[in-house]
N, CA, C and O atoms as a CHARMM CRD file, in Angstrom:
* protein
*
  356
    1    1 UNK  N      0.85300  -1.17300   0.00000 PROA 1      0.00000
    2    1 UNK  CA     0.00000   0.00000   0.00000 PROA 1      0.00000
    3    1 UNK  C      0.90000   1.23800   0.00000 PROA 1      0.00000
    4    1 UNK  O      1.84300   1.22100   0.79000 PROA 1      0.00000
    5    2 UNK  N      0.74700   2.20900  -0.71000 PROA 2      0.00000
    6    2 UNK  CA     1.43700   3.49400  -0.99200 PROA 2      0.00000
    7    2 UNK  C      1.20000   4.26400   0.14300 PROA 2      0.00000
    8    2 UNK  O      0.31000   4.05900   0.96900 PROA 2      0.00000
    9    3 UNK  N      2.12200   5.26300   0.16000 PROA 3      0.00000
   10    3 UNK  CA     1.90900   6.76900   2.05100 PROA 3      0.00000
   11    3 UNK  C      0.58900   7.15600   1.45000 PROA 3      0.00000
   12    3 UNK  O     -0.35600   7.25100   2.23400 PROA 3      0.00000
   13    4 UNK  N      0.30700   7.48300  -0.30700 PROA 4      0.00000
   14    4 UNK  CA    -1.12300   7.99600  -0.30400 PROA 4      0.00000
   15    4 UNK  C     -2.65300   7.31800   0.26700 PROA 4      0.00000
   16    4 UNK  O     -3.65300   7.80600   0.79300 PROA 4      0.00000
   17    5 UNK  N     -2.31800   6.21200  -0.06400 PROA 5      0.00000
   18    5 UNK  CA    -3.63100   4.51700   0.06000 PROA 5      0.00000
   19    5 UNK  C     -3.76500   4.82400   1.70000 PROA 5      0.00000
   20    5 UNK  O     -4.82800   5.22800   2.17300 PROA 5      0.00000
   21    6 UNK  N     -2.75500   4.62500   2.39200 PROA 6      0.00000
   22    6 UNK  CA    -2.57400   4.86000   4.05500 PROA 6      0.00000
   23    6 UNK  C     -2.91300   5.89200   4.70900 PROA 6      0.00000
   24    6 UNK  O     -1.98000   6.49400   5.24100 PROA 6      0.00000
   25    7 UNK  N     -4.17900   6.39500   4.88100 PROA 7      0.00000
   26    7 UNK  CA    -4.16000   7.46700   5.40800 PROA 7      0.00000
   27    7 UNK  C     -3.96600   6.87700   7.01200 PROA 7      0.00000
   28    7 UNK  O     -3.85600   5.73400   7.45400 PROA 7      0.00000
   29    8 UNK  N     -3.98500   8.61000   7.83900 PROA 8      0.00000
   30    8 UNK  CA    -3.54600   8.76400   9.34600 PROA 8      0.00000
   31    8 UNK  C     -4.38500   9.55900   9.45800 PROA 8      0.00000
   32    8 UNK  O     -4.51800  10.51500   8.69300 PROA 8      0.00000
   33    9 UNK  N     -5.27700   9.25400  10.66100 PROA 9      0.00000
   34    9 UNK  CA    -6.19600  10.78400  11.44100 PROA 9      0.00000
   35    9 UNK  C     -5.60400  10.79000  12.87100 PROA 9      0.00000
   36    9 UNK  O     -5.86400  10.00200  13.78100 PROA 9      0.00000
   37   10 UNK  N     -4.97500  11.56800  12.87600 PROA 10     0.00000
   38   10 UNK  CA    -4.77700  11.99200  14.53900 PROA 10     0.00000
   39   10 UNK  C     -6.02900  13.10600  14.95300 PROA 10     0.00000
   40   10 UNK  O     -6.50000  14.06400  14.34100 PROA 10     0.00000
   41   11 UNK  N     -6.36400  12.43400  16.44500 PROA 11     0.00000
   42   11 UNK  CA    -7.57300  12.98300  16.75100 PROA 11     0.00000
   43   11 UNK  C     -6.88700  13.90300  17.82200 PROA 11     0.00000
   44   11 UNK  O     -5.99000  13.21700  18.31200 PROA 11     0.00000
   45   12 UNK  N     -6.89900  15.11100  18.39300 PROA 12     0.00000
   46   12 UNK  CA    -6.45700  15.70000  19.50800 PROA 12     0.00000
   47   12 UNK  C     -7.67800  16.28800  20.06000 PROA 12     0.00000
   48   12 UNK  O     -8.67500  16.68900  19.45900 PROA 12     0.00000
   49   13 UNK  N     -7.40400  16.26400  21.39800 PROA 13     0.00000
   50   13 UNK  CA    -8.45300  16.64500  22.59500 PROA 13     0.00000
   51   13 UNK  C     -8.28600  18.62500  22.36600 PROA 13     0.00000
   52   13 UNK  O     -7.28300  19.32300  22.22000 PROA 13     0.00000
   53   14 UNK  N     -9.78300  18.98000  22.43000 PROA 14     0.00000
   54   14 UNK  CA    -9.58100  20.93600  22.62300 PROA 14     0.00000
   55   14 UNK  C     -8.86400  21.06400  23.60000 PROA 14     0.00000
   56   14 UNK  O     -8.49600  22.23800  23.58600 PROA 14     0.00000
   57   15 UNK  N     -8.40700  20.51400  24.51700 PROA 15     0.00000
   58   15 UNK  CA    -7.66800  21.46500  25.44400 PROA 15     0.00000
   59   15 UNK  C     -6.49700  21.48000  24.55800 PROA 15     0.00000
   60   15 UNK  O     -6.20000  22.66800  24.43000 PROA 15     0.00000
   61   16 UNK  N     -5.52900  20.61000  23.75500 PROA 16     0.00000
   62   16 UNK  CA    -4.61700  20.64800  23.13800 PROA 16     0.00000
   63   16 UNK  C     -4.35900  22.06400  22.32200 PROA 16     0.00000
   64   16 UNK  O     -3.35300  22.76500  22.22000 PROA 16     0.00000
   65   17 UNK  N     -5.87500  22.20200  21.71200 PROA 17     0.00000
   66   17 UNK  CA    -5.75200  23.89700  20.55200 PROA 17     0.00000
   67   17 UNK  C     -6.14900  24.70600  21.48900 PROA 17     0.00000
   68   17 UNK  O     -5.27400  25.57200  21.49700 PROA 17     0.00000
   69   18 UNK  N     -6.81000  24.93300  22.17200 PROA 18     0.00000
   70   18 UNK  CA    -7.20400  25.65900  23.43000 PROA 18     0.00000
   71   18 UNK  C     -6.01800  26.25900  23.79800 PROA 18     0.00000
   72   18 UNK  O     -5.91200  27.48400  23.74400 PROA 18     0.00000
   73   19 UNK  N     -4.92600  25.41000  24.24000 PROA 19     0.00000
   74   19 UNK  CA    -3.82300  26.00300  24.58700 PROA 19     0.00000
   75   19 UNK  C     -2.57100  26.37600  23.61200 PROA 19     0.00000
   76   19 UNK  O     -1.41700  26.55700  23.99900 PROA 19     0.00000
   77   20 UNK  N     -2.92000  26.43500  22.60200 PROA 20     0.00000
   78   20 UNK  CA    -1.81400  25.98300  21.44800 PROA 20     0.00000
   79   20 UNK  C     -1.64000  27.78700  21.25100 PROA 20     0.00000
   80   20 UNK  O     -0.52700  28.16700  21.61700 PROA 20     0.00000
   81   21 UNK  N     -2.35400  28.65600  20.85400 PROA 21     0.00000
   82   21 UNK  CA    -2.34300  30.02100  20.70700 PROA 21     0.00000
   83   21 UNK  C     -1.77600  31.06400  21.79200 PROA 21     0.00000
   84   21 UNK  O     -0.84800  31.79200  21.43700 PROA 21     0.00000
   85   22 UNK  N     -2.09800  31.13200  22.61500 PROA 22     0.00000
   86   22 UNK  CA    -2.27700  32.03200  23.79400 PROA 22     0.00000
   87   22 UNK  C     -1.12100  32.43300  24.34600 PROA 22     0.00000
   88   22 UNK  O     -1.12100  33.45300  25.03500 PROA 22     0.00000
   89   23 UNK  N      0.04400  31.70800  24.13900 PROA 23     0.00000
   90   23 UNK  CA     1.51700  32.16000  24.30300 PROA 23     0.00000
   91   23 UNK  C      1.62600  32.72200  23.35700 PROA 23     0.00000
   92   23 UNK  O      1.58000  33.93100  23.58700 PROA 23     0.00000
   93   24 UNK  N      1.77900  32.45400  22.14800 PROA 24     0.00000
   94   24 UNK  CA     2.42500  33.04100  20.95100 PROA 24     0.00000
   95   24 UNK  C      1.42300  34.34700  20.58100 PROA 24     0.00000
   96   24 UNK  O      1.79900  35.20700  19.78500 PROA 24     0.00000
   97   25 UNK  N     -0.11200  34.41200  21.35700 PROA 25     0.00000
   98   25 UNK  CA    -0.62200  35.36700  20.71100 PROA 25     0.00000
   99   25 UNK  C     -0.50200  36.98100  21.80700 PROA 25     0.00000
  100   25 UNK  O     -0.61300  38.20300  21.69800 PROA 25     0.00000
  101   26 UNK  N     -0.18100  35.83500  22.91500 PROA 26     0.00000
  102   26 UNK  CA     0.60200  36.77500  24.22400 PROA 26     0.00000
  103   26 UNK  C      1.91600  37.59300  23.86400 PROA 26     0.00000
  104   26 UNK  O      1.99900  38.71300  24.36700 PROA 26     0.00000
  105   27 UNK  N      2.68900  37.26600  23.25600 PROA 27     0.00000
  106   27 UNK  CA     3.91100  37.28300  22.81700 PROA 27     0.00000
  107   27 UNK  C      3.70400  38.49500  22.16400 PROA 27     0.00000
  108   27 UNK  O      4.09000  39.59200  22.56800 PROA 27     0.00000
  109   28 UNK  N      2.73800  38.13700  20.56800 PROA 28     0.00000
  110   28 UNK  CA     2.77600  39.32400  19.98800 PROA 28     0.00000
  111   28 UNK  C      1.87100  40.71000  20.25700 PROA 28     0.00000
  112   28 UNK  O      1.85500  41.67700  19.49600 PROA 28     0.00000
  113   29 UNK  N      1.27300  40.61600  21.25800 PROA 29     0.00000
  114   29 UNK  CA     0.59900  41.72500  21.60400 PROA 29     0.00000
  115   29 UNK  C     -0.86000  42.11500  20.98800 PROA 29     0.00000
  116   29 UNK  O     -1.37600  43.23200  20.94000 PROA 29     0.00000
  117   30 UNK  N     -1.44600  40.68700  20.46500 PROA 30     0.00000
  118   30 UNK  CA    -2.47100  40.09800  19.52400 PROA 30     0.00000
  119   30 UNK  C     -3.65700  40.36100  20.41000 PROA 30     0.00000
  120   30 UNK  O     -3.39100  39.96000  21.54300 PROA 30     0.00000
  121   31 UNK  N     -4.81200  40.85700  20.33800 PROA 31     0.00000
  122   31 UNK  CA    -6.04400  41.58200  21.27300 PROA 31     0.00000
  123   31 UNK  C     -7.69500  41.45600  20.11400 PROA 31     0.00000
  124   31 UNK  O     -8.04500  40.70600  19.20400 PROA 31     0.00000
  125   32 UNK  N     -8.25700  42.55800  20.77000 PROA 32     0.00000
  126   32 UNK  CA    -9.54800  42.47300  20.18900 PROA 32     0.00000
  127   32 UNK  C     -9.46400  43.48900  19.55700 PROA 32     0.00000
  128   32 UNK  O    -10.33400  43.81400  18.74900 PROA 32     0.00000
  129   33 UNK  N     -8.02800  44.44600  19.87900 PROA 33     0.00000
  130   33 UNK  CA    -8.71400  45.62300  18.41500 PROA 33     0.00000
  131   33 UNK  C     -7.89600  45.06900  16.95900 PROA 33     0.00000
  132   33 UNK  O     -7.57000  45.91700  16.12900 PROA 33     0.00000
  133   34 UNK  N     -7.68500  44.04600  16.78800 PROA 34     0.00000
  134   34 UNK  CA    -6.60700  43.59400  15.87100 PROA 34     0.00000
  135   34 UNK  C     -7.70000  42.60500  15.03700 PROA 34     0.00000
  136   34 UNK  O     -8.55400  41.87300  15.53600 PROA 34     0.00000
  137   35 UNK  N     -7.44000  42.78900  13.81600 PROA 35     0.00000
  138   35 UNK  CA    -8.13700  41.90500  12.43500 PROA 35     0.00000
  139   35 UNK  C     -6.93800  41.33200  11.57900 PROA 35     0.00000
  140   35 UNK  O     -6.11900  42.08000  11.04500 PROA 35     0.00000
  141   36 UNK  N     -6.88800  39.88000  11.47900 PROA 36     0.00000
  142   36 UNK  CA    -6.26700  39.04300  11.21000 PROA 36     0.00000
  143   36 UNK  C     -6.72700  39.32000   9.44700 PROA 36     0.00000
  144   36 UNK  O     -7.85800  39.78600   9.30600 PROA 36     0.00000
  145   37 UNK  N     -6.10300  39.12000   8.44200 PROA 37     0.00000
  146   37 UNK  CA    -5.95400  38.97300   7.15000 PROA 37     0.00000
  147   37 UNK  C     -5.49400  37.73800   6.94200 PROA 37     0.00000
  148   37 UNK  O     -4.30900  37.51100   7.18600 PROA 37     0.00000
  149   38 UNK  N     -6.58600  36.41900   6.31500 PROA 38     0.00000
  150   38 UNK  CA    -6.12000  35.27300   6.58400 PROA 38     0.00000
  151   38 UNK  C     -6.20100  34.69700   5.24200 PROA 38     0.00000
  152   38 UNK  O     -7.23400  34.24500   4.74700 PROA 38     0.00000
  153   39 UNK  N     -4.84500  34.74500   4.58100 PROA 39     0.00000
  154   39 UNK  CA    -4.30300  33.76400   3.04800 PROA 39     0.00000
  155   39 UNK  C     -3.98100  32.15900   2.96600 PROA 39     0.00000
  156   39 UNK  O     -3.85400  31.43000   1.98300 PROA 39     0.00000
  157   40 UNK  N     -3.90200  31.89900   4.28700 PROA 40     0.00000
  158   40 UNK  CA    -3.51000  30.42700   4.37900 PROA 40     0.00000
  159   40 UNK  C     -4.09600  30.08600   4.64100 PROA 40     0.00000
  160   40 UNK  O     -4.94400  30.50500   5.42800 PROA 40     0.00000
  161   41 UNK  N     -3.96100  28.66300   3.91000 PROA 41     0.00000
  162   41 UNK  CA    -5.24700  27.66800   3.89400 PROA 41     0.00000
  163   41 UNK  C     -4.89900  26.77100   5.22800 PROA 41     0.00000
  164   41 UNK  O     -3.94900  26.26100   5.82200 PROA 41     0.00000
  165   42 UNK  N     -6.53300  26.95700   5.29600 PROA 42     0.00000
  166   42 UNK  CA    -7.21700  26.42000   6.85200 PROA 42     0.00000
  167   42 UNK  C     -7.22100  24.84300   7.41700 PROA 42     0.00000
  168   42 UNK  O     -7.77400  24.43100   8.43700 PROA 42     0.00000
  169   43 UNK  N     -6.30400  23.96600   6.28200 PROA 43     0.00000
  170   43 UNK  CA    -5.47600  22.81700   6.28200 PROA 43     0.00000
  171   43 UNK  C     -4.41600  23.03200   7.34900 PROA 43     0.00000
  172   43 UNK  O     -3.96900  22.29000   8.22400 PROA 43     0.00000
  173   44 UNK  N     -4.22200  23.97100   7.08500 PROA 44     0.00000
  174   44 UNK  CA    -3.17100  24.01800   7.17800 PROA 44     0.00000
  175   44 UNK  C     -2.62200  24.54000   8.90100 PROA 44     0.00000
  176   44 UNK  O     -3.07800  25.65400   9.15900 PROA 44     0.00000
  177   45 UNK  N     -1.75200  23.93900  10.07000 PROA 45     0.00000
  178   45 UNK  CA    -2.23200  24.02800  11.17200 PROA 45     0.00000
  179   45 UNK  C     -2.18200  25.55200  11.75900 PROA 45     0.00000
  180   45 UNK  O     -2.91400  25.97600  12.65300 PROA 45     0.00000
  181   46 UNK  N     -1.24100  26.23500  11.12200 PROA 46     0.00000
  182   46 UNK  CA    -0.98800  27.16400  11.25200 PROA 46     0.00000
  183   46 UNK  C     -1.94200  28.50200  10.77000 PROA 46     0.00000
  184   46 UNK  O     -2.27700  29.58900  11.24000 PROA 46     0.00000
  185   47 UNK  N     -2.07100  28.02200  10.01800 PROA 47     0.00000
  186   47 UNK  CA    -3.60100  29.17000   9.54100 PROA 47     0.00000
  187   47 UNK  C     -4.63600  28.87400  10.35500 PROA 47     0.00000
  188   47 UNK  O     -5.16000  29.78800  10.99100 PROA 47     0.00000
  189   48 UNK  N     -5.24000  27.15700  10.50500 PROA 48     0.00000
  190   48 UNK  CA    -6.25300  27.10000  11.48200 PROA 48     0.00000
  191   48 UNK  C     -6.05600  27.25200  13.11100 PROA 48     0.00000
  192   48 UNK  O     -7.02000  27.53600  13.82200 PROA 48     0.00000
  193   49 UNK  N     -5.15700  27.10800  13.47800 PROA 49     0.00000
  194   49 UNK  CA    -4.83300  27.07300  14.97700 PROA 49     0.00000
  195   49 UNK  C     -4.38000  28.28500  15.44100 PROA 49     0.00000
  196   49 UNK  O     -4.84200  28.90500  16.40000 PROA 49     0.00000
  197   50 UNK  N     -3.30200  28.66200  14.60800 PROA 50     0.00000
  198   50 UNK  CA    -3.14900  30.12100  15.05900 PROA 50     0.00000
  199   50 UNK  C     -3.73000  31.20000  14.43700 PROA 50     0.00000
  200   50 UNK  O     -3.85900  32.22000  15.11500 PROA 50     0.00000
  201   51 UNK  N     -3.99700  31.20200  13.63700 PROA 51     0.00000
  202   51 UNK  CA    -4.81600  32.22800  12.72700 PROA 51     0.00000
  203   51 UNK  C     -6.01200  32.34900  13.58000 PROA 51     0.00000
  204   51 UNK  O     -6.28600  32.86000  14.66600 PROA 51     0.00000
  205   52 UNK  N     -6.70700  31.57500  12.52400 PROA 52     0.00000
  206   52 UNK  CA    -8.51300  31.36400  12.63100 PROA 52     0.00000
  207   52 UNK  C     -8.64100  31.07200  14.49800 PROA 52     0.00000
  208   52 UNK  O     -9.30200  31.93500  15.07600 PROA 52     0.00000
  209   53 UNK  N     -8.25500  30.32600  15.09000 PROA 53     0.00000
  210   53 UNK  CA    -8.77600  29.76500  16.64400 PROA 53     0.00000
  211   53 UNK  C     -8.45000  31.02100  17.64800 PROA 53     0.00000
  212   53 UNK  O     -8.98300  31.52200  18.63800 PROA 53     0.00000
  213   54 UNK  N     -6.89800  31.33300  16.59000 PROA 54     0.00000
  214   54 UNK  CA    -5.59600  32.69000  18.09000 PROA 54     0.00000
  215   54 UNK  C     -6.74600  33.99900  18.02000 PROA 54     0.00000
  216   54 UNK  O     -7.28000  34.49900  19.01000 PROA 54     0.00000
  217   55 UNK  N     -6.96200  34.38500  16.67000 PROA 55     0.00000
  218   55 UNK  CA    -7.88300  35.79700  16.30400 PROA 55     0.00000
  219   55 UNK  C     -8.99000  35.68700  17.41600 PROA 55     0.00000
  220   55 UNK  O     -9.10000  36.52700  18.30900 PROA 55     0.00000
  221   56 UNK  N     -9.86100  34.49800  17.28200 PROA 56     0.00000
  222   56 UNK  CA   -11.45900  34.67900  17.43700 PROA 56     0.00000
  223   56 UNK  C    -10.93600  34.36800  19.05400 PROA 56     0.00000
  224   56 UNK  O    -11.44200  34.99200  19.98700 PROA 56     0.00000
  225   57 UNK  N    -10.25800  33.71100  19.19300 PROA 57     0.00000
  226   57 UNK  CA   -10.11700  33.30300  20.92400 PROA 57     0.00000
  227   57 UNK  C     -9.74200  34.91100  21.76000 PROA 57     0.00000
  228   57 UNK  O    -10.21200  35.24900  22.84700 PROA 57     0.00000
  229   58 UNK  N     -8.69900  35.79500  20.83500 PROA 58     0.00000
  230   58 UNK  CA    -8.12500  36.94300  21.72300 PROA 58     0.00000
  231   58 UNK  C     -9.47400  37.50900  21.10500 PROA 58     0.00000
  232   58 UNK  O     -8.95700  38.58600  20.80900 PROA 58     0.00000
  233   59 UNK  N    -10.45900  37.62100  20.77800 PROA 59     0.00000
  234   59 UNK  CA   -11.32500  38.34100  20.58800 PROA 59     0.00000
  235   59 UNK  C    -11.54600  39.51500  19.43000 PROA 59     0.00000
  236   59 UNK  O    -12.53300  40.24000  19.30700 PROA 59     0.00000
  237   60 UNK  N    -10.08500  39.48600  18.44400 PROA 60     0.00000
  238   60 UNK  CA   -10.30700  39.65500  17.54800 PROA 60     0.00000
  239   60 UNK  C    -11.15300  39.27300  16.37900 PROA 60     0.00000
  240   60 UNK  O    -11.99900  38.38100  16.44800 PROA 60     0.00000
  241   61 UNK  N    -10.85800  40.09900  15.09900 PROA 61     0.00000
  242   61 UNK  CA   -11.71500  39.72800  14.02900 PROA 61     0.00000
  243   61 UNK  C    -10.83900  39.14200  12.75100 PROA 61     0.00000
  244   61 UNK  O     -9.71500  39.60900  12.56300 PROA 61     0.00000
  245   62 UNK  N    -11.47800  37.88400  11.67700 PROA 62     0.00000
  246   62 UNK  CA   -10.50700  37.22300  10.78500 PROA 62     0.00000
  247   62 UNK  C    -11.30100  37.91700   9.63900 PROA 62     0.00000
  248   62 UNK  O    -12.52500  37.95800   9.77200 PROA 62     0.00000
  249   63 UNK  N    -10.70900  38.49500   8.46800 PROA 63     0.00000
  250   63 UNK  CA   -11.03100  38.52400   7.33200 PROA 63     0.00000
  251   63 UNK  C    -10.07700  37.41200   6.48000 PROA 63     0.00000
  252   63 UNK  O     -8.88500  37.48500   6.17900 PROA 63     0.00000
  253   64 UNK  N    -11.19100  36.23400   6.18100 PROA 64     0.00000
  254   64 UNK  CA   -10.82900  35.08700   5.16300 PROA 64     0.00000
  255   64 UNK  C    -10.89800  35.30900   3.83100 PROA 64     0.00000
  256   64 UNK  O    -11.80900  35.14700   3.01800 PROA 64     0.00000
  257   65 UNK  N     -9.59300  35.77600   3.72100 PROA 65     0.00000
  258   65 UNK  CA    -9.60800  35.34600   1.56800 PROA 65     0.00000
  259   65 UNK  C     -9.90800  33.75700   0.93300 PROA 65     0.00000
  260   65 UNK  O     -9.47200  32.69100   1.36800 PROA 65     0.00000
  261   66 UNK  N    -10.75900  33.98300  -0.18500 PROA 66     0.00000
  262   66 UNK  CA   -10.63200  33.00600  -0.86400 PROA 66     0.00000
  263   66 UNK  C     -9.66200  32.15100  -0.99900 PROA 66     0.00000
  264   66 UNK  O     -9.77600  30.95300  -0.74000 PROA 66     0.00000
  265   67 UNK  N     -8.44200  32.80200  -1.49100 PROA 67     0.00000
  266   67 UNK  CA    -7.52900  32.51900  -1.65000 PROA 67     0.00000
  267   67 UNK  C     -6.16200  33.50200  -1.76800 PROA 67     0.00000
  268   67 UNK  O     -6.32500  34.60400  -2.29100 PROA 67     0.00000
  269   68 UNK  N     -4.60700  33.06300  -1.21700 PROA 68     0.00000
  270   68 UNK  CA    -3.64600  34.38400  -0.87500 PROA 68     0.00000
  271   68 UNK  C     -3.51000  34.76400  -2.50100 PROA 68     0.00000
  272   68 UNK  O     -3.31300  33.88300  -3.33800 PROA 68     0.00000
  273   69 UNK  N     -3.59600  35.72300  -2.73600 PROA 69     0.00000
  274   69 UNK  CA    -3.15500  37.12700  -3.55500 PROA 69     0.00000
  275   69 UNK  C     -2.28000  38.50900  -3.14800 PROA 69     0.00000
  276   69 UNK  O     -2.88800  39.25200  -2.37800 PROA 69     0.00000
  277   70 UNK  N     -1.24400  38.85500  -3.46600 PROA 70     0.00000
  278   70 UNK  CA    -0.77100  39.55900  -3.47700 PROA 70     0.00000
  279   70 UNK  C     -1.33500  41.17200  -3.02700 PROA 70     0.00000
  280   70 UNK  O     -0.92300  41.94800  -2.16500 PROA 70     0.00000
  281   71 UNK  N     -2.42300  41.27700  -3.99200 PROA 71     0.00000
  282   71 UNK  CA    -3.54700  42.23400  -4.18200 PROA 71     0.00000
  283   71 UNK  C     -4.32700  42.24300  -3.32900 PROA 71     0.00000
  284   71 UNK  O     -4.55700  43.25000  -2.65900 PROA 71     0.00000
  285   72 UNK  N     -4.86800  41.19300  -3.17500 PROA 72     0.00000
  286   72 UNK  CA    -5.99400  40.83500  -1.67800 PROA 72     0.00000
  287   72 UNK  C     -5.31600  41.01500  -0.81900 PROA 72     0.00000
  288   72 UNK  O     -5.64300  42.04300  -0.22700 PROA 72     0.00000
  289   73 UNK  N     -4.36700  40.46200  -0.34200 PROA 73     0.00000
  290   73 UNK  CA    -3.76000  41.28800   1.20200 PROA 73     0.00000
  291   73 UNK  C     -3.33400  42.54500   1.34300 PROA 73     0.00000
  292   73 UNK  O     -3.33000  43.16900   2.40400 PROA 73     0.00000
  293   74 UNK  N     -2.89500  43.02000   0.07100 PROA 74     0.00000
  294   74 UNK  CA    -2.88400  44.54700   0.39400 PROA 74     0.00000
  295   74 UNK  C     -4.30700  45.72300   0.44800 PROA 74     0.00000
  296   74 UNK  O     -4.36900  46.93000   0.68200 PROA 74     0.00000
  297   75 UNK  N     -5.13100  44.88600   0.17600 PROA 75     0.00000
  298   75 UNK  CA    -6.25100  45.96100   0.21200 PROA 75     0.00000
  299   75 UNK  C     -6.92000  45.42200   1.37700 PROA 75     0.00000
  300   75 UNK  O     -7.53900  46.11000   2.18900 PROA 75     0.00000
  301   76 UNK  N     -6.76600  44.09200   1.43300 PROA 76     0.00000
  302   76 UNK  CA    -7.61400  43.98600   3.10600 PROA 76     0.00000
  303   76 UNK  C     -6.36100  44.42000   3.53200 PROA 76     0.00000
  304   76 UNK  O     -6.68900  45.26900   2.70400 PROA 76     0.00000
  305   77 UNK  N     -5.56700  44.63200   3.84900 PROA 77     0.00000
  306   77 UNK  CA    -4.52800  45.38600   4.76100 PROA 77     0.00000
  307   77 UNK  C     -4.92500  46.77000   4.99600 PROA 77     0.00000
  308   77 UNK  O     -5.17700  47.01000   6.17700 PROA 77     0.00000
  309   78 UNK  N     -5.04900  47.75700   4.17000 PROA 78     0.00000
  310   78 UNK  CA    -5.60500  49.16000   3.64800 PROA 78     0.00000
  311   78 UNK  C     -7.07700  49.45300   4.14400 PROA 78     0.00000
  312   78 UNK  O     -7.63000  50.54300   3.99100 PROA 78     0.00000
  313   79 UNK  N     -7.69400  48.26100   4.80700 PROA 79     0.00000
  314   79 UNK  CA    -9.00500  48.28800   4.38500 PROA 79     0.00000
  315   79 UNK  C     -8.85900  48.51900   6.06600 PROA 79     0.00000
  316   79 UNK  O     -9.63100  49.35100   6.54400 PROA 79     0.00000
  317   80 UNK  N     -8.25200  48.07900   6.66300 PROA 80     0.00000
  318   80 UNK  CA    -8.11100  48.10500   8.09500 PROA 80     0.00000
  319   80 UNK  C     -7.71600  46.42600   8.69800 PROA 80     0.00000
  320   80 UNK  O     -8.13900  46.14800   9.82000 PROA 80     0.00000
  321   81 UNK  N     -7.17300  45.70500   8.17800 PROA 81     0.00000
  322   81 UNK  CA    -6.11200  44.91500   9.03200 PROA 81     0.00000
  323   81 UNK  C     -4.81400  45.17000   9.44300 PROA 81     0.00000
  324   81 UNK  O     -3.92500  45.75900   8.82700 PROA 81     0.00000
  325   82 UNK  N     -4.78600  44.56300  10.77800 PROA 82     0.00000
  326   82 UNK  CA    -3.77800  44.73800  11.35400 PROA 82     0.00000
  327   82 UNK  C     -3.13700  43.93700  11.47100 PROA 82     0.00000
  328   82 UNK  O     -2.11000  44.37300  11.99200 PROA 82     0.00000
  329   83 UNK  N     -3.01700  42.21200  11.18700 PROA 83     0.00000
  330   83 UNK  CA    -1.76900  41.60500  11.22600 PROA 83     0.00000
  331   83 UNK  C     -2.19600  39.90200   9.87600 PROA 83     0.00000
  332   83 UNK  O     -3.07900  39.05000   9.98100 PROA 83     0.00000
  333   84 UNK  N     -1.20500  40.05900   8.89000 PROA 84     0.00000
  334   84 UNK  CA    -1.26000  38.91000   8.29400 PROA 84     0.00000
  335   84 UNK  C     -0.16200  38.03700   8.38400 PROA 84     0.00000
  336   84 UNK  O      0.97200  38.51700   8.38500 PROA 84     0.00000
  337   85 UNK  N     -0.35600  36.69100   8.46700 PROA 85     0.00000
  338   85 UNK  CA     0.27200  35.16500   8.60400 PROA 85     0.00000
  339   85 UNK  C      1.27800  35.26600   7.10100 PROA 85     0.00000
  340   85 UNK  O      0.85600  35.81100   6.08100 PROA 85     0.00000
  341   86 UNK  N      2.12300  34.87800   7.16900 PROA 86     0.00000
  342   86 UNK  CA     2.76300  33.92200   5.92400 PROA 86     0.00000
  343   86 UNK  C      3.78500  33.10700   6.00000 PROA 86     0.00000
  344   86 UNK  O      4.69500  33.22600   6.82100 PROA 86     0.00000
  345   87 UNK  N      3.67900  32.03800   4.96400 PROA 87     0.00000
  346   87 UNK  CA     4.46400  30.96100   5.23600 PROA 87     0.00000
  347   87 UNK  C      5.54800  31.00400   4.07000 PROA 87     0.00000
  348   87 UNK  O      5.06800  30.75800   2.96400 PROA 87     0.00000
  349   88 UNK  N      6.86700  31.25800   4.09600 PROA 88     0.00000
  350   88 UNK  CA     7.42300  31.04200   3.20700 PROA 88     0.00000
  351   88 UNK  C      7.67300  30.06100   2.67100 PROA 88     0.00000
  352   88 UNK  O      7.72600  29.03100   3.34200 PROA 88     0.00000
  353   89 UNK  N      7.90700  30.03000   1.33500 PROA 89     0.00000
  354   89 UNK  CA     7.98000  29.04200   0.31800 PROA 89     0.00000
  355   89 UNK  C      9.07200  28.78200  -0.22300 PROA 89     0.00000
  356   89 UNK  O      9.13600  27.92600  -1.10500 PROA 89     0.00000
């Protein structure tokens, strides 16, 4: 059977993501007057855990792009966000 044929689900308990944000969103000084600009896909743990879960948990707000564009983050940036994710490639 191929790594593709084989899948893996790891199941983790909420307290695990619960706690996964809150340092790092401590760290950066991440709050409720702050709007997340969110290009990464929500696969992905880092867009969903810290992005999408860190925003809405500190009580901020997420504006979700379709998809990352160059263009789209600069105008939701302009538009009034205050902090976007990226993953280099």
């Amino acid at each position: 059977m191929c790594a593709v044929e084989r899948r893996r689900r790891l199941i983790r308990p909420t307290t695990m993501v619960e706690s996964m944000p809150p340092g790092q969103l401590d760290a950066w000084g991440v709050g409720p007057d702050d709007e997340l600009v969110q290009g990464l896909p929500l696969f992905h743990v880092h867009g969903l855990v810290v992005g999408l879960f860190g925003l809405l948990r500190a009580g901020g707000a997420v504006r979700l792009l379709p998809r990352f564009s160059p263009d789209a983050v600069g105008e939701a940036m302009e538009a009034g966000g205050t902090l976007m994710y990226g993953v280099p490639t």
